[in-house]
C-alpha positions in Angstrom: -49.3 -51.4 -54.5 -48.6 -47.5 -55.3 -48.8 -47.1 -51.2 -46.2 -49.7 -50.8 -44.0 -48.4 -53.4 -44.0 -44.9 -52.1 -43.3 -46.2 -48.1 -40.6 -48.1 -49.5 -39.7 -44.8 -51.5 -39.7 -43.0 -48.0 -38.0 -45.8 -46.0 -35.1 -45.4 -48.5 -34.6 -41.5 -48.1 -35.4 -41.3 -44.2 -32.7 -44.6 -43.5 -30.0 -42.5 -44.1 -30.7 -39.6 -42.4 -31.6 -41.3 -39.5 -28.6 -43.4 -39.4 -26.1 -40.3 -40.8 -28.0 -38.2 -37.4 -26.7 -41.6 -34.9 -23.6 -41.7 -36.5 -22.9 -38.3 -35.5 -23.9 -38.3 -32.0 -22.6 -42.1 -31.2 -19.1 -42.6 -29.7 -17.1 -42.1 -26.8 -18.2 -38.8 -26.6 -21.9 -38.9 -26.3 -24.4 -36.3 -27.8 -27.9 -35.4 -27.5 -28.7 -34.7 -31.5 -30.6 -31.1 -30.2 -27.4 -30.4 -28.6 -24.8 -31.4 -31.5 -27.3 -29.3 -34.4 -27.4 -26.3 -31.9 -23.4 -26.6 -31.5 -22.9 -26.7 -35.6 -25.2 -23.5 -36.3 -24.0 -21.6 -33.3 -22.5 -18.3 -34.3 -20.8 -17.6 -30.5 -17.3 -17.7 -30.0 -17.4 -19.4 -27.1 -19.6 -22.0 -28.5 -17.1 -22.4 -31.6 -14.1 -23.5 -28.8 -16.2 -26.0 -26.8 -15.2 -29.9 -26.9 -18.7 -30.5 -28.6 -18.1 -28.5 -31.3 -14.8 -29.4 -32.5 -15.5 -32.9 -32.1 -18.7 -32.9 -34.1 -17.2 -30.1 -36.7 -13.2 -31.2 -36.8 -13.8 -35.1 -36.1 -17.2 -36.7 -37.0 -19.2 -34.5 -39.3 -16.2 -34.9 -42.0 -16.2 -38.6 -41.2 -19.8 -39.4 -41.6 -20.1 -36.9 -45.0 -17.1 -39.3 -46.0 -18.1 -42.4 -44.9 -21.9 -41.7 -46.7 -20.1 -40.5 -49.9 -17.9 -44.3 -50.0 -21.0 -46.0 -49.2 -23.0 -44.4 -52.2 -20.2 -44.7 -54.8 -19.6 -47.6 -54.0 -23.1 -48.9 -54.1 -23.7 -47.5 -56.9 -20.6 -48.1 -59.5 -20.8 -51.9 -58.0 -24.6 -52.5 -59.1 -23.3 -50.4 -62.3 -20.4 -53.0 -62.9 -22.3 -55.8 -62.0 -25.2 -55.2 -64.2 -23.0 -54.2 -67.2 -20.6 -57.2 -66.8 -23.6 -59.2 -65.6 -21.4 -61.0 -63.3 -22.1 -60.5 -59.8 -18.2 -61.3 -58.7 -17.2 -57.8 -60.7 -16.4 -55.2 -58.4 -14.4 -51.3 -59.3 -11.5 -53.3 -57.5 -11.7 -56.3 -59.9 -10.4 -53.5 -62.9 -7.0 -53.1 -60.4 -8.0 -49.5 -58.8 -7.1 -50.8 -55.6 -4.4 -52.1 -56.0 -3.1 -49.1 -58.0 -4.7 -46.7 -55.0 -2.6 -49.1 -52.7 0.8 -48.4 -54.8 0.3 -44.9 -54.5 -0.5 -44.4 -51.0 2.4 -46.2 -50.0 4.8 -44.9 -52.8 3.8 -41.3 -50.8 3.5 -42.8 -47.3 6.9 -44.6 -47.4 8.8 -42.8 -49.9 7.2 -39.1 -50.2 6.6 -39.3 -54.0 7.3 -35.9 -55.0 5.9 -34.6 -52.5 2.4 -35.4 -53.6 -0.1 -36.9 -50.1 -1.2 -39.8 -50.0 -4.6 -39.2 -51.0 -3.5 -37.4 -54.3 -0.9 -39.9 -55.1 -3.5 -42.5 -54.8 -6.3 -40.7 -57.2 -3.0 -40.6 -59.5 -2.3 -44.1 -59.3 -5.7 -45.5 -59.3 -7.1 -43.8 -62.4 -3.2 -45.1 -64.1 -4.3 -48.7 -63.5 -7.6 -48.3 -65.0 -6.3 -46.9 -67.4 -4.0 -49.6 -68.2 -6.5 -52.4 -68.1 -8.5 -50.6 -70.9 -5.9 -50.5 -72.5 -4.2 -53.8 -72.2 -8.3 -55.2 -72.8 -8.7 -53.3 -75.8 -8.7 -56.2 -78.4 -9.6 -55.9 -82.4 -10.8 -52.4 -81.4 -13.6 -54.0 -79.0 -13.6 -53.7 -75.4 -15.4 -57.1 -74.2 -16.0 -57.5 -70.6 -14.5 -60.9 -70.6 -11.3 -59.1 -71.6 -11.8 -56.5 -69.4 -12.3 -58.5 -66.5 -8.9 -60.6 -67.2 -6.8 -57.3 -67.8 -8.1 -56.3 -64.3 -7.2 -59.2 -62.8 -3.1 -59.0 -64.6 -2.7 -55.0 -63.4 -3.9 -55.7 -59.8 -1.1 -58.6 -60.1 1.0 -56.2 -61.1 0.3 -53.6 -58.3 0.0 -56.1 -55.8 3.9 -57.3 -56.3 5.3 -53.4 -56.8 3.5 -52.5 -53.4 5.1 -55.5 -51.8 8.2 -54.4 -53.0 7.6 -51.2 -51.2 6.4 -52.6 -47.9 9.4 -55.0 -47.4 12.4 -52.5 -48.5 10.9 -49.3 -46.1 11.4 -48.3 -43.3 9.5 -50.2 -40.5 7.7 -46.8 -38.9 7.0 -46.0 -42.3 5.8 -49.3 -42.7 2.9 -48.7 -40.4 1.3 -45.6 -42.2 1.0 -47.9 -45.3 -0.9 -50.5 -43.4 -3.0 -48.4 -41.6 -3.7 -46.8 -45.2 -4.5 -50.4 -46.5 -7.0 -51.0 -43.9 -9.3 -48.2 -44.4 -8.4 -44.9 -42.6 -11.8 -43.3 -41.8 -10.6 -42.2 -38.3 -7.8 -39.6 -40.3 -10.3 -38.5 -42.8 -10.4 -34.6 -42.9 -12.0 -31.4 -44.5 -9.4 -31.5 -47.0 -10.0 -35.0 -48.3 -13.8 -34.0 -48.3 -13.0 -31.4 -50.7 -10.7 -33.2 -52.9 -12.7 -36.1 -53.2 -16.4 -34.8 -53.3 -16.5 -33.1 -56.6 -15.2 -36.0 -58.7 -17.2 -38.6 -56.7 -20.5 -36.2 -57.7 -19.6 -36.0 -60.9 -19.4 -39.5 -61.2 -22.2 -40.6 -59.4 -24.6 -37.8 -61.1 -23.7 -38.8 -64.3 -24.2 -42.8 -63.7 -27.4 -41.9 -62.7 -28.2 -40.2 -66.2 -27.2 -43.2 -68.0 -29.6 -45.9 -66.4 -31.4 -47.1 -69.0 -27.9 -47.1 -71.0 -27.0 -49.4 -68.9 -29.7 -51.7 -68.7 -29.8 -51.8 -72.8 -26.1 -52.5 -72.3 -26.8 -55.6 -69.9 -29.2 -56.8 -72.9 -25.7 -58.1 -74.3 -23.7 -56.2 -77.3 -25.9 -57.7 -80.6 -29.2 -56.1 -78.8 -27.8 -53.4 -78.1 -26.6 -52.5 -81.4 -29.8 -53.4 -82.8 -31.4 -50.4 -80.3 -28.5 -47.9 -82.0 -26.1 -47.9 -78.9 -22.2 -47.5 -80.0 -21.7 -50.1 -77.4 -17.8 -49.6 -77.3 -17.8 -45.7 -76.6 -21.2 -46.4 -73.5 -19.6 -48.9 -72.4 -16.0 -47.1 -72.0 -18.1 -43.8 -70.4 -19.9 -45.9 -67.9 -16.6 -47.7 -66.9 -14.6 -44.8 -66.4 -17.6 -42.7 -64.7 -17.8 -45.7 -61.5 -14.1 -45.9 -61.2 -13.4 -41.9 -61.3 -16.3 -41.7 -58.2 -13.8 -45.3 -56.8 -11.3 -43.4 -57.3 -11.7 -40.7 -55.9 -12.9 -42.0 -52.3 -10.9 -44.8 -52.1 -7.5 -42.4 -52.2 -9.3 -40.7 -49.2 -10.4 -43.9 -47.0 -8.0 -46.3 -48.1 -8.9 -50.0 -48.9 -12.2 -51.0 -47.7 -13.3 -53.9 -49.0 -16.5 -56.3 -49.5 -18.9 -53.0 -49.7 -19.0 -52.8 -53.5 -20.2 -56.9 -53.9 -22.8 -57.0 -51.0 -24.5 -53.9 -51.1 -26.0 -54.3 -54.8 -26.9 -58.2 -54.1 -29.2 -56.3 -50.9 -30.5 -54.0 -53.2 -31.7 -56.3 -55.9 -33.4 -58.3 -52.9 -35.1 -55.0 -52.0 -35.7 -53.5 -55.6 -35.2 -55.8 -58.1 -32.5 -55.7 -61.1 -33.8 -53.0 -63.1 -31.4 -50.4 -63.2 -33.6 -47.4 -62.7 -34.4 -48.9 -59.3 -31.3 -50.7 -58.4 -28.9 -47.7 -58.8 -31.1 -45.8 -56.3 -31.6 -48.2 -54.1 -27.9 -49.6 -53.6 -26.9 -45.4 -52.9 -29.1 -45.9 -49.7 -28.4 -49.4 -48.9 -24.6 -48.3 -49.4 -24.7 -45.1 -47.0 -26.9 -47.0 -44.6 -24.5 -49.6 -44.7 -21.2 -47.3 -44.0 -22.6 -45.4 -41.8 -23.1 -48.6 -39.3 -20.1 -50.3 -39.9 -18.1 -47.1 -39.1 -20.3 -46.8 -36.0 -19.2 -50.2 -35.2 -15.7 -49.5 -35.8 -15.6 -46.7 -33.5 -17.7 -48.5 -30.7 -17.1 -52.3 -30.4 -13.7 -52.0 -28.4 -11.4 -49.6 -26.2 -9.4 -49.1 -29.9 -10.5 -47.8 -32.9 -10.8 -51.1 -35.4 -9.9 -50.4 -38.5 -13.0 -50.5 -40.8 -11.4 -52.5 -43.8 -11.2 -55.3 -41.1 -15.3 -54.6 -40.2 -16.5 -55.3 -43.6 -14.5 -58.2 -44.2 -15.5 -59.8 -41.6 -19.0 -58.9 -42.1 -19.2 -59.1 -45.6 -17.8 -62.1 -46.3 -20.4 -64.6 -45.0 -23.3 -62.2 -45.5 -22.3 -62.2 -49.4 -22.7 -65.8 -49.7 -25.5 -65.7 -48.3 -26.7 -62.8 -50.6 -25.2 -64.4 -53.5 -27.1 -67.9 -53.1 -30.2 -65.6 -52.8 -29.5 -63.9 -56.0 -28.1 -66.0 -58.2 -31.5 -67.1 -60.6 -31.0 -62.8 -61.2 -27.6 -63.8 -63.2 -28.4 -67.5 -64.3 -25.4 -69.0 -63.1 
């Protein structure tokens, strides 16, 4: 038993190496993974103004760092959400951060909001609408997830009908960047999004991993876990905004990428189980693994680059009813 545990243990580590390593050297431009490690630690000059090194340096090492980071935060603030709400339908996007994310891109993208990018304007925006739902959710003092869940659903509403507003009143080339923004924009990911957006997801995701067993005696429901001593308002509150500040935070980089946040925990609880000190874990890997391919896919499957919003979809819709008929005696509904 301890030998399986610690293969599956070793499984989970190596998977997304191996797959971050093929995600690097897979695309049009092919490299041997000796050659494309060699390129990043050269010191030459000469080596430093190749095609192989600013392609793996400029283009895809910035990528695959971002499209690992998406994959873990949102693996991990979905099982969070999930398991806190124990409803497998609730998702970061269910509390309106994308749709807030959405209205600011394209409030930057088709009307240059001050002057702000897209990517800040979006961090802005998203964190405003979650913001907003605890607030509007807040009822008697008491932040239930029922209301929660509700308020989430009236602010993306809300977001949904200002950033249609936007997108039929601009300017049609305008018009495009917002789109391409809505559909996930891995391909235009750069070093500067990586540092804008890799602190706060870190912060978030270190912290949510502290607070495991918080979170399981908060999935007990609220009367148990007031008899254990928990303020279940204030852990509640901190676990919510710890997942979406990590959302957040990626999603103004990437854009809109849906589907990722609801399958990848239902694969981890196949793999793990629902416990929390094993299910966070297990949905970070399950989550980068998960990226990582997709994106491989997106950059592979035709002569242009699909946009990898419309990958998961696709891919995630059928293989999360599946997943969900699987699971669904872990939720009792």
């Amino acid at each position: 038993m301890a030998s399986r545990s610690s293969l599956r243990g070793f499984t989970l580590i190596a998977l997304p190496i191996v797959t971050f390593a093929f995600h690097v050297c897979v695309g049009r431009y092919l490299f041997n993974p000796l050659q494309a490690l060699a390129s990043l630690i050269s010191h030459h000059e000469a080596s430093r103004n190749s095609i192989e090194y600013i392609i793996l340096f400029n283009v895809r090492l910035p990528r695959a760092i971002m499209a690992m980071l998406f994959g873990a935060v949102m693996g991990v603030s979905g099982a969070t959400l999930q398991t806190l709400f124990r409803n497998p339908l609730v998702s970061p996007y269910t509390l309106g951060i994308s749709s807030g994310a959405a209205f600011g891109a394209a409030l930057s993208l088709a009307l240059g909001f001050y002057g702000l990018s897209a990517d800040v304007s979006a961090l802005i925006f998203s964190l405003s609408a979650l913001l907003l739902t605890l607030s509007i959710s807040k009822i008697r003092g008491e932040l239930s997830p029922v209301s929660i869940v509700l308020a989430g659903v009236i602010v993306s509403a809300l977001f949904q009908g200002a950033l249609m507003l936007i997108q039929i009143t601009v300017d049609p080339m305008r018009l495009a960047g917002v789109v391409s923004w809505i559909a996930g924009r891995l391909n235009a990911v750069s070093w500067g999004d990586i540092v804008i957006s890799v602190p706060l997801a870190l912060v978030g995701l270190s912290l949510l991993m502290m607070l495991r067993w918080r979170i399981f005696v908060l999935s007990l429901g609220d009367d148990e876990a007031k008899a254990l001593g928990v303020n279940v308002v204030r852990e509640r509150l901190i676990i919510i905004l710890l997942s979406c500040l990590a959302v957040s935070a990626v999603v103004a980089a990437v854009g809109i990428v849906g589907w990722v946040c609801l399958i990848v925990p239902h694969i981890a609880r196949l793999l793990g189980g629902s416990d929390p000190k094993k299910l966070l874990p297990i949905s970070m890997s399950v989550g980068v693994t998960f990226l990582l391919l997709v994106d491989t896919l997106a950059r592979t499957i035709w002569i242009y680059e699909v946009p990898i919003g419309i990958i998961t979809t696709l891919i995630g819709a059928p293989l999360f009813l599946y997943l969900l008929k699987r699971s669904v005696q872990v939720f009792g509904v």
